[in-house]
C-alpha positions, 0 to 999 in steps of 0.5 A: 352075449346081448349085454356084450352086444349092446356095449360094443356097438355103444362103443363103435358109435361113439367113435369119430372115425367110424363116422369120418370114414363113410366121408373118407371113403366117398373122397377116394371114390371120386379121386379113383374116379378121376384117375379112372377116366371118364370113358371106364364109366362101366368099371367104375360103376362094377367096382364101386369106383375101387372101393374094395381096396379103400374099404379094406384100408379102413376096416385095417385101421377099425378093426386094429384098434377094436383090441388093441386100445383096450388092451393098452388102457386096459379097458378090456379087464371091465369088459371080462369082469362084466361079461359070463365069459371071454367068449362073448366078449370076442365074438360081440366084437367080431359081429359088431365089426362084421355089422360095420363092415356090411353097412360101409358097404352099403355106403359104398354102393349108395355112393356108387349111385350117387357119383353115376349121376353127376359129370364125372362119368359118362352117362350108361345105364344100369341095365347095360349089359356087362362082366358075365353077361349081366347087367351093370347093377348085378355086378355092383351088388355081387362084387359088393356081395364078394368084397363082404367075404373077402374083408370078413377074411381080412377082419378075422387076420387083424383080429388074430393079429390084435390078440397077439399084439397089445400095441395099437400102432404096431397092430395096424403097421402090423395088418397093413403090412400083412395084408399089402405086402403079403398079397405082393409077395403071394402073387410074386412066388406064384408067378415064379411057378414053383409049388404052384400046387401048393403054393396058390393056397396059401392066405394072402392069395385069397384076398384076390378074391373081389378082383379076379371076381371083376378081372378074372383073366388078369388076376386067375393068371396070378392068383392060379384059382378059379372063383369057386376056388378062391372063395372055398379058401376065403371061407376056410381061412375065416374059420381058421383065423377066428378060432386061433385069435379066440384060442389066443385071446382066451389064455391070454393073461390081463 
């Protein structure tokens, strides 16, 4: 597994788009927070300027080509003949992915920090009271904290999705349409309130997450779970999407 480690995050060093992201990712930032406006400075500094949705566009294209680059230039077949077993190479991608996934983040907030200093917003200050009756910088640290288990989710599907499929543009087309329209579908059969019950549980509903954790009224009304609930099922599927893509990825032929 150490051996399997060290070469994947070899790898993911050396890969420009990982470095060109957290620079992406701060561009979106200011752009959303523009569009925002200069009077929702409070939104702007719980949410990280929106930077769950643009952090989970890039992981969809990271996480995607983690698999699927190596199973088209078949790399993979080295990387299986090094390691003891298949199991170490898929989890030391998983984890090298879920490393990367907490540092954008951490990028995030320093961004976040950074954009709350200059004209952009209107100055508040950190202790200002806000969502749940705390203060400002707890919220951006728990909707950052929350956003790490619902991008988790969204890795263990693209993963999932990458075992299943060799091609790396049909994989992100795949992911990006899975985890877009899906959350669209999801929240249209549940409006419709038809199975209801059943129906909120499903997978895509359950990356409604970090929004509801920031809009809960808004989003409960769609979602039809409470936090608690939402992140039960976040936790599950994680689990679920993790052992399918290794059963997949382990009796798959190279």
């Amino acid at each position: 597994m150490r051996l399997s480690l060290q070469q994947e995050f070899y790898k993911l060093r050396h890969r420009k788009i990982v470095w060109l992201a957290p620079i992406i990712l701060l561009v979106l930032m200011v752009m959303t927070g523009y569009t925002i406006g200069y009077n929702e400075t409070k939104l702007s500094m719980a949410t990280s300027y929106d930077a769950p949705d643009w952090l989970m566009l890039i992981l969809v294209v990271v996480g995607a080509t983690t698999f699927s680059m190596e199973f088209q230039n078949h790399a993979i077949l080295t990387l299986l003949y090094k390691a003891p077993a298949k199991r170490d190479v898929y989890l030391a991608k998983y984890i090298v992915i879920l490393g990367y996934n907490v540092f954008l983040h951490g990028v995030a907030i320093l961004w976040t920090m950074l954009l709350c200093q200059t004209p952009l917003n209107r100055p508040v200050a950190w202790s200002t009271v806000y969502l749940y009756h705390q203060p400002l910088w707890e919220n951006l640290l728990k909707t950052m904290a929350v956003d790490v288990v619902t991008t988790t989710l969204i890795i263990s599907l693209i993963f999932l999705l990458s075992c299943l499929i060799n091609n790396n543009a049909v994989v992100i087309s795949v992911s990006l349409l899975v985890v877009f329209m899906g959350q669209f579908v999801s929240s249209n059969l549940l409006m419709a309130n038809r199975g209801v019950w059943l129906l909120r549980w499903n997978p895509f509903n359950m990356t409604n997450l970090t929004r509801e954790y920031y809009n809960y009224t808004t989003y409960y009304a769609t979602s039809h779970l409470q936090n608690s609930q939402l992140l039960l099922g976040t936790l599950l599927y994680t689990g679920l999407f993790v052992v399918s893509g290794y059963l997949i990825f382990r009796k798959k032929r190279f």
